[in-house]
C-alpha positions in Angstrom: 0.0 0.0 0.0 1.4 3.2 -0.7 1.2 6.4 1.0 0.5 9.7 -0.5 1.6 8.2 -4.0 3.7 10.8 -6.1 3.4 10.4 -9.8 5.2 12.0 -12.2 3.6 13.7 -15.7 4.6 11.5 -18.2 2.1 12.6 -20.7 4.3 15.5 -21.3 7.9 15.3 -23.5 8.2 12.1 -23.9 10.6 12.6 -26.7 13.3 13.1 -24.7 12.9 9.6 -23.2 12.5 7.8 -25.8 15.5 9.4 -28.2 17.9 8.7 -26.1 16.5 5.1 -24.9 16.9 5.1 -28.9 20.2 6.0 -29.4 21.9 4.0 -26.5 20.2 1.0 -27.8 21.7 1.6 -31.0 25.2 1.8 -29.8 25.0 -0.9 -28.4 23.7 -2.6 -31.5 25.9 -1.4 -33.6 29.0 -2.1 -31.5 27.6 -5.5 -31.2 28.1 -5.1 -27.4 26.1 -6.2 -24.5 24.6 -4.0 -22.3 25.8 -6.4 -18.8 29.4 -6.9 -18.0 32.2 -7.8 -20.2 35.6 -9.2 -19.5 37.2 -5.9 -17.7 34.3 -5.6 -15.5 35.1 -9.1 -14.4 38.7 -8.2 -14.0 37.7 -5.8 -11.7 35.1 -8.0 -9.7 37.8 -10.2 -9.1 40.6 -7.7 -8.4 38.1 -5.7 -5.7 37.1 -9.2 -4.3 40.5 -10.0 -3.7 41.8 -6.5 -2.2 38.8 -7.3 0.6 39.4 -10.7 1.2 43.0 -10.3 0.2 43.7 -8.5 3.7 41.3 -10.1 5.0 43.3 -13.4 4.5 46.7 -12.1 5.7 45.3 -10.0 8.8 43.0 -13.3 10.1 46.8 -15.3 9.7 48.1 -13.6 12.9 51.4 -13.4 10.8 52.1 -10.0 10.5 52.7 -7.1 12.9 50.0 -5.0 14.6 50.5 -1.8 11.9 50.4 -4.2 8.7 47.4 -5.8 10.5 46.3 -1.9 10.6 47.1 -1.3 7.4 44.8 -4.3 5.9 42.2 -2.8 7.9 42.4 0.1 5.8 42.3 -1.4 3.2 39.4 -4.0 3.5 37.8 -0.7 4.0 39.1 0.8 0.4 37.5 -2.6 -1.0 34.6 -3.1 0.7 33.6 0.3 -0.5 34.9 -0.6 -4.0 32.9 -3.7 -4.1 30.0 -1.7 -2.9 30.4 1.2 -5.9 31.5 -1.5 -8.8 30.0 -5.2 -7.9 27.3 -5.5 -5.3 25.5 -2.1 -7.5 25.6 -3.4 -10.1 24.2 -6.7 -9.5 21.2 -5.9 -7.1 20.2 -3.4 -10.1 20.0 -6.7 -12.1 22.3 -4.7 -14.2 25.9 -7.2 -14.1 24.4 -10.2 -16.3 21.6 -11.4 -17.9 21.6 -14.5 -15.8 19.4 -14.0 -12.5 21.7 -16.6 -10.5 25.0 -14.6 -11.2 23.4 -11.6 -10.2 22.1 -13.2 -7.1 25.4 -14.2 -6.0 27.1 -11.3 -6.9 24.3 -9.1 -5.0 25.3 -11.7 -1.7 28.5 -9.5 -1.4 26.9 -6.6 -0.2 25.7 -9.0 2.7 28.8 -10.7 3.3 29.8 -7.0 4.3 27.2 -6.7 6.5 24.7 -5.2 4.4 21.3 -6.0 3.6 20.4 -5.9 -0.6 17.2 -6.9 0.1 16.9 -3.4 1.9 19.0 -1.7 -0.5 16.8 -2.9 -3.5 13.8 -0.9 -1.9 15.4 2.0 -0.7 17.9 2.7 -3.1 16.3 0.4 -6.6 13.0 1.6 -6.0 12.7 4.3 -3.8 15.0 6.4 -4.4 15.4 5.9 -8.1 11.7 6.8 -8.6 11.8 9.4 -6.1 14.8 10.9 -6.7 15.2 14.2 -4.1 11.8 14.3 -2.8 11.8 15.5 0.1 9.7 12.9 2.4 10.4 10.2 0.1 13.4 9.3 -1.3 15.8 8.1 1.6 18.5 9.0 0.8 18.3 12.4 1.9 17.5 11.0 5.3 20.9 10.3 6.5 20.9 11.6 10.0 18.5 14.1 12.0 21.4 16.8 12.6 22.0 16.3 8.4 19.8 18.5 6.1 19.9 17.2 2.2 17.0 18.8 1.3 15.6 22.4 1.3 12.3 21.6 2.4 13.1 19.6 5.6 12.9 21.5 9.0 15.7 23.5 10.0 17.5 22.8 13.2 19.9 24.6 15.0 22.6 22.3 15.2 22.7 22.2 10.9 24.2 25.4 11.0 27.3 23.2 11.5 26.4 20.2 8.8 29.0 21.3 6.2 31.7 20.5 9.2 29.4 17.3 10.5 28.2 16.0 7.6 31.8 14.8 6.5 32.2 13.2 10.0 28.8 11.7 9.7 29.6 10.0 6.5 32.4 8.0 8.0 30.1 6.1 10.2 27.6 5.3 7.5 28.3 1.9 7.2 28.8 1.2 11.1 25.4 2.3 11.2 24.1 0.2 8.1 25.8 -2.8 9.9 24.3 -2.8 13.5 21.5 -0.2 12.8 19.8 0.7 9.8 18.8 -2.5 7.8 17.2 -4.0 11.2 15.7 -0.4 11.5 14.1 -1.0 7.6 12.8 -4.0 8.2 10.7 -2.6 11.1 9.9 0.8 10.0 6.8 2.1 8.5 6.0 3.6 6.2 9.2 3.1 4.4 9.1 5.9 1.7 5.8 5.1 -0.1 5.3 1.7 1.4 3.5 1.7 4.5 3.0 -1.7 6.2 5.1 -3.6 4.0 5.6 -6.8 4.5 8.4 -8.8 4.2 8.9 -12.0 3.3 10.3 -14.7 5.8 13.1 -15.6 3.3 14.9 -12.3 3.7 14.2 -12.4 7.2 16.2 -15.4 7.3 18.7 -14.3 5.3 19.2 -11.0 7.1 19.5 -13.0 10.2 22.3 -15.7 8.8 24.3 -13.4 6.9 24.3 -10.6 10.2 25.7 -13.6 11.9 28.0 -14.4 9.6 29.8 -10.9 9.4 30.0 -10.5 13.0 31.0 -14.0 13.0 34.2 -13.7 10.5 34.8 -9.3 11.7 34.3 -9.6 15.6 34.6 -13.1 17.2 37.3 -14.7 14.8 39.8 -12.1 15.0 39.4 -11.9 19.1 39.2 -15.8 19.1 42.3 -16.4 16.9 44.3 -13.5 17.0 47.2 -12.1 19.6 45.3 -9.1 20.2 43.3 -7.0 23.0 40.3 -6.0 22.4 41.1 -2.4 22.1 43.3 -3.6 19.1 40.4 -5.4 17.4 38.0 -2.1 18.5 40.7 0.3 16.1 40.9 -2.1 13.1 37.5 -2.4 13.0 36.6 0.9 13.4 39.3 2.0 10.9 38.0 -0.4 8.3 34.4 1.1 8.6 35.3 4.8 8.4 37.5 4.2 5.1 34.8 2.5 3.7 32.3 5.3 5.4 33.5 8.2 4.1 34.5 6.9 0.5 31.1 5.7 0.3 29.1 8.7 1.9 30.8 11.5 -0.3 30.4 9.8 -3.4 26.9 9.2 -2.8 26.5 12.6 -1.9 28.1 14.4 -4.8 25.3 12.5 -7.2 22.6 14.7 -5.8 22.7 17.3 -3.6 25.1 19.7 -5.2 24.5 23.4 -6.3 23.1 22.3 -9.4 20.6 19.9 -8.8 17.7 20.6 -8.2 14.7 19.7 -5.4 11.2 19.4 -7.1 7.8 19.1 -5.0 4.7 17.9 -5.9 1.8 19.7 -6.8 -1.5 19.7 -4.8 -2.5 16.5 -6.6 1.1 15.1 -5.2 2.2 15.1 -9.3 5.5 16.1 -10.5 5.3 18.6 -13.4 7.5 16.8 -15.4 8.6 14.0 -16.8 10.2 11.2 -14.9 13.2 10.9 -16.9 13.5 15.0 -17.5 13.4 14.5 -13.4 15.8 12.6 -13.1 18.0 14.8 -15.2 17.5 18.1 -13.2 18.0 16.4 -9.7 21.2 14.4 -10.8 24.9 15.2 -11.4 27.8 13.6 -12.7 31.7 14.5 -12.0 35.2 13.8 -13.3 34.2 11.6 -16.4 37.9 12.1 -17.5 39.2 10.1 -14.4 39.1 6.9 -15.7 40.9 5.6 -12.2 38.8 7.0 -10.2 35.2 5.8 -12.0 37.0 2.5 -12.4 37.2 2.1 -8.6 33.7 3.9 -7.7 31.6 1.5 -11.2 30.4 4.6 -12.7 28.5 5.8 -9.8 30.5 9.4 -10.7 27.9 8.8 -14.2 24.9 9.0 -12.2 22.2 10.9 -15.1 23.4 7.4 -17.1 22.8 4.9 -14.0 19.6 6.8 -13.6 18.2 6.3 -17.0 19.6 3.1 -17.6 20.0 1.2 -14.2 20.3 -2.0 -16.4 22.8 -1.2 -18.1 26.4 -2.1 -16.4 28.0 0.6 -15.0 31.3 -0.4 -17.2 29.3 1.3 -20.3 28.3 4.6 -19.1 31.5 6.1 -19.9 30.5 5.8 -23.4 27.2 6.4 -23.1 27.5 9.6 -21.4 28.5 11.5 -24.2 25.2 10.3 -26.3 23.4 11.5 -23.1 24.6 14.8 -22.9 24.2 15.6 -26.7 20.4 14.5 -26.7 20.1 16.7 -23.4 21.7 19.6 -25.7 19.9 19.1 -28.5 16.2 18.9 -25.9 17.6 22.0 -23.7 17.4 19.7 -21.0 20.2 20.3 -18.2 23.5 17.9 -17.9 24.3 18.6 -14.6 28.2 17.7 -14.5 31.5 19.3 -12.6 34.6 18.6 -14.4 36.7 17.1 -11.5 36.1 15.5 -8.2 37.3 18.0 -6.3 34.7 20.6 -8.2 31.8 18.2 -6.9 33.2 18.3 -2.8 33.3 21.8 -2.9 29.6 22.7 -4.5 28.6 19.8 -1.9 30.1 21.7 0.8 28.5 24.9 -0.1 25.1 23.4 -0.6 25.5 21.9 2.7 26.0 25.5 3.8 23.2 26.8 2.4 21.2 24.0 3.4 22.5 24.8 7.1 21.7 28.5 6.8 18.2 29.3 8.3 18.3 32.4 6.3 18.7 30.5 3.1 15.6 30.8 1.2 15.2 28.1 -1.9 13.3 29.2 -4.5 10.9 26.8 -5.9 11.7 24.3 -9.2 9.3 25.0 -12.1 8.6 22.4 -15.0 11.6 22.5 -17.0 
């Protein structure tokens, strides 16, 4: 059952849509390419899955010294938040293969890090791709009560301070996701739309097992078979969760509440004046599409107008994509919200958090585009 519904007006340019649903298909017919994962997105499955278990491997050995065991802390974190951006993604989107069972298993790695992708696929598949900055139901702009992501929240006193917190708050993101926020989801409604949702007693069960499993192989193996206090386990743990924290918070961030995008609200009969996929264009930003290292480590997620419109499509292609994007956004005088370099995207992120914390600030309201 869903709650206040918002729709979107679709009956309205519809040409945008489907052009450039047209023209990526084509490329990817006449480059005789699928649109799932070829062999370098494989490569980098197995190089990410490696860096995580990698360390994970050598610091479980008890072979090495307290600061290399440190150090492979650190960087279980740079790979759990790699295998985050470029594998789990892409799989619970259905987007990795073609085959249901590989995308299955690949999605299980986003619960192996103590994440839940059943959650994920309603909050962030569903939700928040059909919602996309609405204040009230996408939650992703719900990240912490002292953290304002959207103009038409409450003000509070304390976000006069967010653009310092915020960064701090991201860092714990998936300490919270791990002992917090998925048993949180399963309990809580409404849940965006969706209010008394019910889940099914599979994913109960698997919440359950894999939760266990992660605390199982992170917590009492370590302290079991290691030569370590428990203020030694308490650091690596926590350094391994804000690495992968704050990697995955800012880049999540710098997809959607930056200067340029934008922060619609319904109408009085809770419709959008607009069309979904013009939506999603004028709430979504991409950055640094010439860093190829940097959108190899973080799958695409820095070509977030292409994961929008085609969340099927494997984030391996949007690179090329991209570029037929933005022409048929031109050629429509539809925005391409992009910044040029990473460090372009922190800083508008940091003033919008600014302005977001100011309660003089006053946003002026988004008109059909």
């Amino acid at each position: 059952m869903s709650v206040e519904k918002v729709t979107f007006n679709n009956k309205i340019d519809k040409e945008f849509s489907r052009t450039v649903k047209k023209r990526v298909d084509q490329y990817f017919k006449e480059n005789n390419l699928s649109q799932h994962a070829n062999a370098s997105m494989v490569i980098k499955t197995v190089a990410l899955l490696s860096l995580y278990f990698g360390a994970y491997a050598l610091l479980i050995s008890g072979q090495f010294s307290l600061g290399f065991m440190w150090v492979m802390c650190i960087a279980m974190g740079v790979g759990m938040a790699g295998i985050g951006f470029s594998v789990a993604h892409d799989a619970l989107h259905g987007a990795y293969s073609s085959n249901r069972t590989i995308n299955y298993l690949l999605g299980l790695t986003f619960d192996l890090m103590g994440a839940n992708g059943y959650i994920w696929k309603i909050t962030h598949n569903i939700i928040h791709h059909t919602y996309t900055n609405i204040h009230g139901h996408d939650e992703d702009l719900e990240v912490a009560a002292f953290i304002r992501l959207s103009p038409h929240s409450e003000h509070k006193p304390v976000h006069r301070l967010q653009h310092i917190l915020a960064f701090f708050a991201y860092s714990f993101a998936t300490f919270f996701w791990v002992f917090v926020k998925d048993y949180w989801y399963f309990f809580k409604s409404p849940l965006g739309p969706y209010e008394n949702k019910q889940h099914p007693i599979s994913e109960w069960v698997t919440l359950i097992v894999t939760k266990i499993l992660y605390y199982g192989y992170t917590i009492a193996l370590p302290l079991l078979l290691l030569d370590i206090t428990w203020y030694h386990w308490l650091i690596g743990f926590m350094s391994l969760h804000l690495t992968a924290g704050f990697i995955l918070g800012v880049i999540f961030q710098l997809a959607h509440v930056v200067e340029e995008t934008m922060h619609p609200e319904p109408n009085e009969d809770n419709v959008i004046e607009n069309h979904w996929a013009i939506h999603e264009m004028i709430t979504t930003n991409n950055f640094a599409r010439e860093n190829k290292p940097l959108s190899w480590f973080i799958g695409g997620l820095n070509f977030q107008i292409e994961h929008h419109l085609f969340p099927k499509v494997c984030s391996i292609h949007y690179p090329q994509i991209s570029y037929i994007v933005e022409d048929t956004a031109k050629e429509f005088g539809i925005p391409y919200n992009h910044h040029p370099t990473f460090r372009q995207a922190v800083a508008s992120h940091y003033r919008t958090l600014k302005k977001f914390g100011d309660p003089g600030f006053e946003w002026q309201p988004t008109t059909a585009v």
